[in-house]
N, C-alpha and C positions, 0 to 999 in steps of 0.2 A: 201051192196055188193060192193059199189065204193071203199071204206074203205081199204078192202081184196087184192085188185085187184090190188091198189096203190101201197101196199106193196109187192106185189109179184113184181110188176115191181120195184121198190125202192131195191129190195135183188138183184132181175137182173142185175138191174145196178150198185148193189156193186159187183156184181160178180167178175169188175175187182181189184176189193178191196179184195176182198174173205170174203167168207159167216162167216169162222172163225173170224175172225178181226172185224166181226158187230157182231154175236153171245158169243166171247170170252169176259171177265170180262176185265177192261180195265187196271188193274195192271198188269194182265197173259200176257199179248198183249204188254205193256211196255217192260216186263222182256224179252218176245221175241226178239222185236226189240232190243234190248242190246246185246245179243246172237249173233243178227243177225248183227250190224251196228259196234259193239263197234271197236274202232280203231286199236287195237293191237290184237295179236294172244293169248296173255296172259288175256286180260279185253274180248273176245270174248269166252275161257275157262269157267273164273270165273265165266261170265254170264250165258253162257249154264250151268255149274253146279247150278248155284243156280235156273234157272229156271227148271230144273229136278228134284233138290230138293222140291223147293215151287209147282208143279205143276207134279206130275209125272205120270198124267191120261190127261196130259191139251191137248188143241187142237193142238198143234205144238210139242208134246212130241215127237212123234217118231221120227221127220226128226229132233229134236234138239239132241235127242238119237245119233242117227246115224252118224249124224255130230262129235257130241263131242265123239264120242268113236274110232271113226275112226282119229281125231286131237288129242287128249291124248294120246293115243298112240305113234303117232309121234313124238310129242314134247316130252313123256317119252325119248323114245330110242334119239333124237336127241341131249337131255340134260344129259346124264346120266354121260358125264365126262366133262361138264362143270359145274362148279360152278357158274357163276351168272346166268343158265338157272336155275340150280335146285333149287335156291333161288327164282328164278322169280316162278316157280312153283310151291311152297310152298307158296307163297305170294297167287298166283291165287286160286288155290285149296288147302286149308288148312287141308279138309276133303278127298282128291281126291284119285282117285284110288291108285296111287300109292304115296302116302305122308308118308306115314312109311319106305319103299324104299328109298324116299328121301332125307327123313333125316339122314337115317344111311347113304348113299351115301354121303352127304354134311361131313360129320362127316370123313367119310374114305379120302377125298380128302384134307380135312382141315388138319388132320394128316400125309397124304402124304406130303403135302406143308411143315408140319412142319417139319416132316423131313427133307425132301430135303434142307430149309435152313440152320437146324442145318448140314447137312453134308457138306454146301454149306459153314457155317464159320468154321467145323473144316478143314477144307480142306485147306482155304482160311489163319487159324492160322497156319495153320505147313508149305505152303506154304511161309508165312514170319518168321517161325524160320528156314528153311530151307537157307533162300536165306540171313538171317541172321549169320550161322554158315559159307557160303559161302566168304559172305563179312568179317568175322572174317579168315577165312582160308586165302582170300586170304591179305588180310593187314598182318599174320605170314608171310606167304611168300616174299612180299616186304619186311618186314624185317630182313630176313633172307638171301634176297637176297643184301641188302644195306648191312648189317655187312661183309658178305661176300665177298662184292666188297672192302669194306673201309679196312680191314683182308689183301684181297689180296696187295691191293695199299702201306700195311704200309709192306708186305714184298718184296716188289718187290721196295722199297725205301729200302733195306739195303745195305748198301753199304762200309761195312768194313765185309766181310764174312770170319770165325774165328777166329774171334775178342771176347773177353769176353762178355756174354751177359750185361754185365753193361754196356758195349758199346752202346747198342740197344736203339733206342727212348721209352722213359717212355710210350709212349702209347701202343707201342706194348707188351711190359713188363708187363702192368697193365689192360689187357682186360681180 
């Protein structure tokens, strides 16, 4: 009768431990605390997942339920156009509610990117054949403008006017 009686006060006073935590198998109790402790929002995911997966009757189901479906959620929608969340949540929940989602997401975002760089060097190439054809225009024009100054200076040096053009300086003769 002592035996009984020990034990009733020994649950008592795990009470403040909780009756689960003495009663729970001590792996289940583990995967708990992982759920419950793990440092990041992502290893605190994984863990609630695989503890609803290994345990989906166990003592801490529901409030790990509850938890994770109300957190998953969030980080879905928080993640859905970042890329290193939706990778981090791929990593975390491999199996997870929304991992088919995700990937095709990772997948559209990756191909956005890639576009945009592609648009980002052809953009970037005709901006340098543009600024190209510029610098060619304008070196025509310096030289168009020097012939025309040197043109002008060799007529404005003549100085026998109706004179035979054999008169004329061979340079101006011979442009």
């Amino acid at each position: 009768m002592r035996r009984p009686a020990l034990l009733l006060i020994g649950l008592a006073l795990a009470g403040c431990v909780g009756v689960r935590r003495v009663t729970a198998p001590r792996a289940e109790y583990a995967t708990y605390r992982a759920a419950r402790t793990a440092p990041t929002l992502e290893e605190r995911l994984a863990a609630a997942d695989e503890y609803l997966r290994d345990y989906p009757a166990g003592a801490w189901a529901a409030e790990v339920r509850r938890w994770f479906q109300v957190e998953e959620a969030r980080y879905w929608e928080r993640s859905f156009d970042r890329l290193p969340l939706l990778r981090a949540y791929l990593v975390a929940l491999p199996a997870g509610p929304h991992h088919v989602e995700a990937a095709r997401r990772i997948r559209e975002l990756e191909l956005a990117a890639e576009y945009a760089r592609q648009r980002e060097a052809r953009f970037e190439r005709r901006a340098r054949e543009i600024a190209a054809e510029l610098d060619a225009a304008a070196s025509g024009r310096r030289s168009v403008i020097e012939e025309v100054s040197r043109f002008t200076r060799l007529l404005a040096g003549i100085r026998a006017w109706g004179s035979p053009t054999s008169a004329l300086d061979s340079e101006l003769l011979h442009r």
